[in-house]
C-alpha positions as CSV (number, residue, x, y, z in Angstrom):
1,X,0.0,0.0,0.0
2,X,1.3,3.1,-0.7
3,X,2.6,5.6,2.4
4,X,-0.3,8.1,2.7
5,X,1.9,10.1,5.0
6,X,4.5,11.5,2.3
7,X,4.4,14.5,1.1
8,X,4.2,13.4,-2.2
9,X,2.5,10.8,-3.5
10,X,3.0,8.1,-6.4
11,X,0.7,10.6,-8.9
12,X,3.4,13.6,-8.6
13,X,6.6,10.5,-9.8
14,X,7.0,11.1,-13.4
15,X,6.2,8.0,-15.0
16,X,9.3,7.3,-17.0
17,X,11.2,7.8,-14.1
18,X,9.5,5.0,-12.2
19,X,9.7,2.6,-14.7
20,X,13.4,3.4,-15.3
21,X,13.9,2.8,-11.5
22,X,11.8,-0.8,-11.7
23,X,14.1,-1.8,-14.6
24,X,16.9,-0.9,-13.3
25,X,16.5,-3.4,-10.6
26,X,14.8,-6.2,-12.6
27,X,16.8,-9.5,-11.8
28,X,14.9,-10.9,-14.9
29,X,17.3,-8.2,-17.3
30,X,19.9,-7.9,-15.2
31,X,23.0,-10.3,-14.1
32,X,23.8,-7.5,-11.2
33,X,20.6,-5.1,-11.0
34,X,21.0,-2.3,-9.8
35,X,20.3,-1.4,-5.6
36,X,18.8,2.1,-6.6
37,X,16.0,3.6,-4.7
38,X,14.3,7.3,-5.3
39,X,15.2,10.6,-3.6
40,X,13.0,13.6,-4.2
41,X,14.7,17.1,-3.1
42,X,13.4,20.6,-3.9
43,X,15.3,23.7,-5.3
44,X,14.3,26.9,-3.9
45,X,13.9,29.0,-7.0
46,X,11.8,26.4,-8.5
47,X,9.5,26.3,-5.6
48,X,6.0,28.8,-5.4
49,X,3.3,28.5,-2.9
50,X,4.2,24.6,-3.1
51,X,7.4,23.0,-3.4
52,X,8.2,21.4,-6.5
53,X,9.4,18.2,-6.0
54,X,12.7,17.0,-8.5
55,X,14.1,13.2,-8.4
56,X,17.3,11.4,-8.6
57,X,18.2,7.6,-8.1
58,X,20.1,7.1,-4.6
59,X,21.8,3.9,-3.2
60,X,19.4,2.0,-1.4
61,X,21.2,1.1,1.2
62,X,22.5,4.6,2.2
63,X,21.2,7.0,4.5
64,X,20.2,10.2,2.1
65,X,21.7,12.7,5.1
66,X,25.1,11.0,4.2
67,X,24.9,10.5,0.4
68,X,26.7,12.2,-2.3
69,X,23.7,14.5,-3.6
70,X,25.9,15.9,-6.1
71,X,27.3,12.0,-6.8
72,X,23.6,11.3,-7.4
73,X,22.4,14.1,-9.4
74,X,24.6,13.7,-11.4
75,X,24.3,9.8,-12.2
76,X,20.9,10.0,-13.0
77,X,21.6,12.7,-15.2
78,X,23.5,10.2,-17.3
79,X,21.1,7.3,-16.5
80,X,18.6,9.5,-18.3
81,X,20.0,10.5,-21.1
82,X,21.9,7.7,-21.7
83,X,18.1,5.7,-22.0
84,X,17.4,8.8,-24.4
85,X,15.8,11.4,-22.3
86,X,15.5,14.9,-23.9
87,X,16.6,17.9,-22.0
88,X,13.2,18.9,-21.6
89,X,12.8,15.5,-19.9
90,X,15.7,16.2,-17.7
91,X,14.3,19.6,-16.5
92,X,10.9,17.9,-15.9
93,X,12.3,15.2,-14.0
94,X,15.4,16.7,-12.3
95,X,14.8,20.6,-12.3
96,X,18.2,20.9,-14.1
97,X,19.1,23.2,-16.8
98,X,21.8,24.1,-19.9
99,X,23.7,26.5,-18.1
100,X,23.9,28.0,-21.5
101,X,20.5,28.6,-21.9
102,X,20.5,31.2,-18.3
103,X,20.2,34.7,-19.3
104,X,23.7,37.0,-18.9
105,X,21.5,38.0,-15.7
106,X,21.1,35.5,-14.2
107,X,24.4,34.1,-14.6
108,X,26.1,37.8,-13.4
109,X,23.7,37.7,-9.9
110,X,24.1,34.5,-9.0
111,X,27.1,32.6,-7.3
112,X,29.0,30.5,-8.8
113,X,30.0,26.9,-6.6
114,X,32.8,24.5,-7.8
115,X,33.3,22.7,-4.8
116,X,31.5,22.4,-2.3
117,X,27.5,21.4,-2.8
118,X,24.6,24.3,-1.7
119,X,22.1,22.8,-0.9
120,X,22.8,23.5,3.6
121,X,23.3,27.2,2.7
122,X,19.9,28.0,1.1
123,X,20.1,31.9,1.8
124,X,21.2,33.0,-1.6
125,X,21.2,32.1,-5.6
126,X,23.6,29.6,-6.7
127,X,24.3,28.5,-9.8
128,X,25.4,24.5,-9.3
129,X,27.3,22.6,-12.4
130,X,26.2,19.1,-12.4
131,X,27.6,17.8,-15.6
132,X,27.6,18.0,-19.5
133,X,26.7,21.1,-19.6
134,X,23.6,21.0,-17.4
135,X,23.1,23.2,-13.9
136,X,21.1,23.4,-10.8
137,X,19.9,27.5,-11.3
138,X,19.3,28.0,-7.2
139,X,20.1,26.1,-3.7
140,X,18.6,22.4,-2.8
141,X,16.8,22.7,0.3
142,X,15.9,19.5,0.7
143,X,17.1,15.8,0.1
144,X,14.7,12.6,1.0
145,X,14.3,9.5,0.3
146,X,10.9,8.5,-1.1
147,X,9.3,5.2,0.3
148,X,9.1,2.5,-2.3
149,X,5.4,2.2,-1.4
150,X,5.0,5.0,-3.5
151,X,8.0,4.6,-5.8
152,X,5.9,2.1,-8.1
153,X,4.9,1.7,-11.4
154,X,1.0,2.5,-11.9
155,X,-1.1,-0.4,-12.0
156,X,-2.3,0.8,-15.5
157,X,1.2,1.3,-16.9
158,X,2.6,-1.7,-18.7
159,X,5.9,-2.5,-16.9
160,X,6.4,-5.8,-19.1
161,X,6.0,-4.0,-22.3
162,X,8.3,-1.2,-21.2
163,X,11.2,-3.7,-20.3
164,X,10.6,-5.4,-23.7
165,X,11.3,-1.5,-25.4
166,X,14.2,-1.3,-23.4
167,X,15.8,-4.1,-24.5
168,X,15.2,-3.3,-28.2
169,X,17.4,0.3,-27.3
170,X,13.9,1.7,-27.5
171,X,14.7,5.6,-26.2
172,X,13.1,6.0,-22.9
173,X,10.1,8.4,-24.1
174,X,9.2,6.2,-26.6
175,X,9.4,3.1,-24.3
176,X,7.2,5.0,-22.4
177,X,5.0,6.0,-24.2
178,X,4.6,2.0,-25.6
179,X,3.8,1.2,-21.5
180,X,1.2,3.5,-21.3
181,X,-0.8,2.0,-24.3
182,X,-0.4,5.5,-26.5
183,X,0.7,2.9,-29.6
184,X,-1.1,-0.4,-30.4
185,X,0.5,-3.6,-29.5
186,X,1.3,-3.4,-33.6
187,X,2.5,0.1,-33.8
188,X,4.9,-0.9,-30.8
189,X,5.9,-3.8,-32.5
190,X,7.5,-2.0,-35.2
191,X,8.7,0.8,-33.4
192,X,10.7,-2.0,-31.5
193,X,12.2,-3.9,-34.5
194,X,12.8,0.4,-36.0
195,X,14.9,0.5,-32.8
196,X,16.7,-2.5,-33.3
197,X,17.8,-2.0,-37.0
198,X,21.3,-0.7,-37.8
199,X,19.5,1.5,-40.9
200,X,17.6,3.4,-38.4
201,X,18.7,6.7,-36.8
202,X,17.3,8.2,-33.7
203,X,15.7,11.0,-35.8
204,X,14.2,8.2,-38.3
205,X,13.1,6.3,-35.3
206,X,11.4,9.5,-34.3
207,X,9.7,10.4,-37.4
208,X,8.2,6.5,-37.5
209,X,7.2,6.8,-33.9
210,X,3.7,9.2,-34.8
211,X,0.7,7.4,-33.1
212,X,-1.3,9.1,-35.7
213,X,0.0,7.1,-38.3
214,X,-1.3,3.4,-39.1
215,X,0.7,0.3,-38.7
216,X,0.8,0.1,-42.5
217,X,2.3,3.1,-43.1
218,X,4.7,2.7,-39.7
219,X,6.1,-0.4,-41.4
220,X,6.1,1.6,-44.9
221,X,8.3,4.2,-43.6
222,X,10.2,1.1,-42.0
223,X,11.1,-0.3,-45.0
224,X,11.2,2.4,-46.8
225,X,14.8,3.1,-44.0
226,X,16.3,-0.1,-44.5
227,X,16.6,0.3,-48.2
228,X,18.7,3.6,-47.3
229,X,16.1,6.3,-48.0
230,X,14.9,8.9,-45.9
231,X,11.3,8.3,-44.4
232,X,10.5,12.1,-44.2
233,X,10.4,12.7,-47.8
234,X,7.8,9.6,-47.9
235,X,5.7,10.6,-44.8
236,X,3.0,12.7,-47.0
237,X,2.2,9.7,-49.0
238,X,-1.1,7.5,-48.7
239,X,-0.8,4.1,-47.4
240,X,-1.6,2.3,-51.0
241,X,1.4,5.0,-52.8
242,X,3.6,4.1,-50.3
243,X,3.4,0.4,-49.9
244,X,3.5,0.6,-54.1
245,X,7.1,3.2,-53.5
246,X,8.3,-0.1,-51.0
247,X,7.7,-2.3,-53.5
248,X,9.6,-0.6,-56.4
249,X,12.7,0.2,-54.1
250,X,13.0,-3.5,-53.3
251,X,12.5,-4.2,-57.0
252,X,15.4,-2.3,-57.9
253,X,14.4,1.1,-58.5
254,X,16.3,2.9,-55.4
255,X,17.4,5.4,-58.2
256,X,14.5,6.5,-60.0
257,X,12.4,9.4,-58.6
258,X,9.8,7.2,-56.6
259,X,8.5,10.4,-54.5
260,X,7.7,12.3,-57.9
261,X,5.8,9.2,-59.6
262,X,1.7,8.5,-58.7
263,X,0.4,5.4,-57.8
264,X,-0.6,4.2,-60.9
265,X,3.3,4.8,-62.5
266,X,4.5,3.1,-59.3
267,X,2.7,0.0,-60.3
268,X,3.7,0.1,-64.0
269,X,7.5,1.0,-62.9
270,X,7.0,-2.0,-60.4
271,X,5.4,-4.7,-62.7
272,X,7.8,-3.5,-65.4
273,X,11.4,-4.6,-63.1
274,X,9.6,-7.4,-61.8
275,X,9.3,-8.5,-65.8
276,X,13.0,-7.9,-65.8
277,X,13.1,-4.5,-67.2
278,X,16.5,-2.2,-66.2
279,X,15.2,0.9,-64.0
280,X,15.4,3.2,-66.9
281,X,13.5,0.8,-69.5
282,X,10.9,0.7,-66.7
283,X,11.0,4.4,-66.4
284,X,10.3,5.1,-69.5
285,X,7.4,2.6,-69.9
286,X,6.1,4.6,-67.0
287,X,6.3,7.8,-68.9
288,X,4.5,6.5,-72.0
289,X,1.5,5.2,-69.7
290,X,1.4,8.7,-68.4
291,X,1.6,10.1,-72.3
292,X,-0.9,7.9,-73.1
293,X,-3.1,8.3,-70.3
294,X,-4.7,12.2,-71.2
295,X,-5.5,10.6,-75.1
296,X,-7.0,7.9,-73.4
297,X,-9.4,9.5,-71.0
298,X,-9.6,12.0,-74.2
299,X,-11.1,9.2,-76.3
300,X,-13.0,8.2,-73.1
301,X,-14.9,11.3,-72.6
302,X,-15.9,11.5,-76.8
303,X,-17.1,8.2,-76.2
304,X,-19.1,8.8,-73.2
305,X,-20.7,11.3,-75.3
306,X,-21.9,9.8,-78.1
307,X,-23.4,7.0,-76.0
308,X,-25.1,10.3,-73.9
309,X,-26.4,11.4,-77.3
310,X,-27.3,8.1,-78.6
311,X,-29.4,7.7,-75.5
312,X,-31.0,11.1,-75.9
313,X,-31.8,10.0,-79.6
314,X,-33.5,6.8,-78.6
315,X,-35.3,8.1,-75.6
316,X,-36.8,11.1,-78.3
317,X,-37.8,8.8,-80.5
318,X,-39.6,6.7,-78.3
319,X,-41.1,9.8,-76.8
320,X,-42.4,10.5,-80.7
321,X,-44.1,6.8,-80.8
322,X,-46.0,6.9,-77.9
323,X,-47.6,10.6,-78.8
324,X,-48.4,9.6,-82.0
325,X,-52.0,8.9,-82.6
326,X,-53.1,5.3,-82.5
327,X,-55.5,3.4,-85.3
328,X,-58.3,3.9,-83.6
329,X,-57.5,7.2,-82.4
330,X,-57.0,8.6,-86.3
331,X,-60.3,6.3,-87.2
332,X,-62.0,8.9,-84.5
333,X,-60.7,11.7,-86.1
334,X,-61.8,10.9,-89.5
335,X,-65.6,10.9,-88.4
């Protein structure tokens, strides 16, 4: 049960932070898990009429009064963004900035620390360097440890799924995104096998990872990767188009102009290499469909309208016959 008595409560945890924790010290993926537990500590510029509580992974078996905050900090910095964290991640998670990014300011009225850790002297600005780059912008004034009641997973979170992302190198947003059911069990599939292929990039793996997108067109854009082409220039296309651009890729054509040809040239390119044409033979058999294809809806349309007129014709001279006069209708008229 979770320890109603804390001042924060297993709602306030970021997600992916929890889940990183539980892996971390998952015997089932581990030969030596890892003994980390959660801290939570404050930073007094971050703080308003509540305190704003940031998280680090501690040892378990310390005492926080006697652990290397700094040590800490610092670690799960590079936990986090070694799993793929973003720097907005990291500020959500820890509080911690780009130095780089404080305003000339901020930077000239605060003090500058190298050596000893602030977070006992909370009575003026600091700015603390943790690491790559990154900075506390004021004074910790406080350092806990959180009970691992409340340090969970949510029950409607999908730890097992997670872990599975994780192994594929999944990046930890992603991953948790998969755990919290935003992607179907497909969509997740692929995203998984994306991570694991050398052709795909972070970025690609980004562009793929669009729960708007179908599992078609996910895989699409997969493939589409592996052949050495970049998805983003194939993202607009409709499922059909694209699964037709796969197909001529893996047929050969990974030289002709696939994103400039419609769906119908795709499939006369594609039938045309799988006949054994040479890219350009099948290129230009492309090109004379399209040629052809104005002439042809051309001869269409005339044709179209002789039939209309034909019709018109035959339903004006059945109109005729039935007004004319019958036998006994002119026999009438004669008396």
């Amino acid at each position: 049960m979770p320890d109603n008595d804390f001042w924060i409560g297993q709602e306030q945890i970021p997600v992916d932070l929890s889940l990183l924790l539980t892996y971390s010290n998952d015997e089932d993926y581990w030969y030596a898990p890892g003994g980390d537990a959660l801290r939570v500590y404050t930073v007094d510029t971050l703080n308003t009429n509540f305190a704003r509580p940031c998280f680090a992974l501690g040892e378990r078996t310390s005492d926080p009064e006697m652990e290397d905050v700094s040590g800490a900090i610092e670690n799960t910095l590079h936990e986090l963004l070694d799993s793929g964290a973003t720097p907005e991640d990291v500020y959500r998670i820890m509080g911690l900035v780009k130095e780089s990014n404080l305003s000339p300011e901020t930077k000239e009225a605060d003090c500058h620390l190298s050596s000893s850790f602030a977070f006992r002297i909370p009575y003026y600005n600091t700015i603390y360097p943790i690491d790559l780059g990154y900075c506390i912008d004021g004074n910790i004034v406080s350092y806990e440890a959180v009970p691992e009641s409340v340090a969970t997973v949510p029950e409607n979170v999908d730890y097992p799924r997670y872990a599975e992302a994780m192994e594929s190198h999944v990046p930890l947003p992603i991953a948790t995104q998969i755990a919290k059911h935003d992607f179907s069990h497909r969509q997740a599939d692929i995203l998984m096998e994306a991570a694991r292929s050398p052709h795909v990039s972070p970025e690609t793996l980004e562009t793929i990872a669009d729960k708007t997108l179908s599992s078609g067109k996910m895989r699409g854009l997969l493939d589409i990767a592996s052949v050495g082409k970049n998805p983003l220039d194939f993202r607009n296309m409709d499922e059909q188009t694209l699964k037709a651009a796969v197909s001529v890729l893996f047929h050969g054509g990974k030289d002709l102009p696939v994103t400039e040809l419609d769906l119908a040239q795709l499939r006369s390119v594609d039938l045309a290499l799988m006949d054994g044409a040479s890219p350009a033979e099948a290129m230009r058999a492309a090109e004379k469909s399209a040629s052809a294809e104005p002439k042809a809806t051309a001869a269409s349309l005339a044709s179209e309208a002789r039939d209309a007129k034909a019709a018109r014709t035959e339903l004006d001279s059945q109109s005729e016959i039935k007004d004319a006069p019958t036998r006994a209708e002119k026999a009438d008229g004669s008396l």
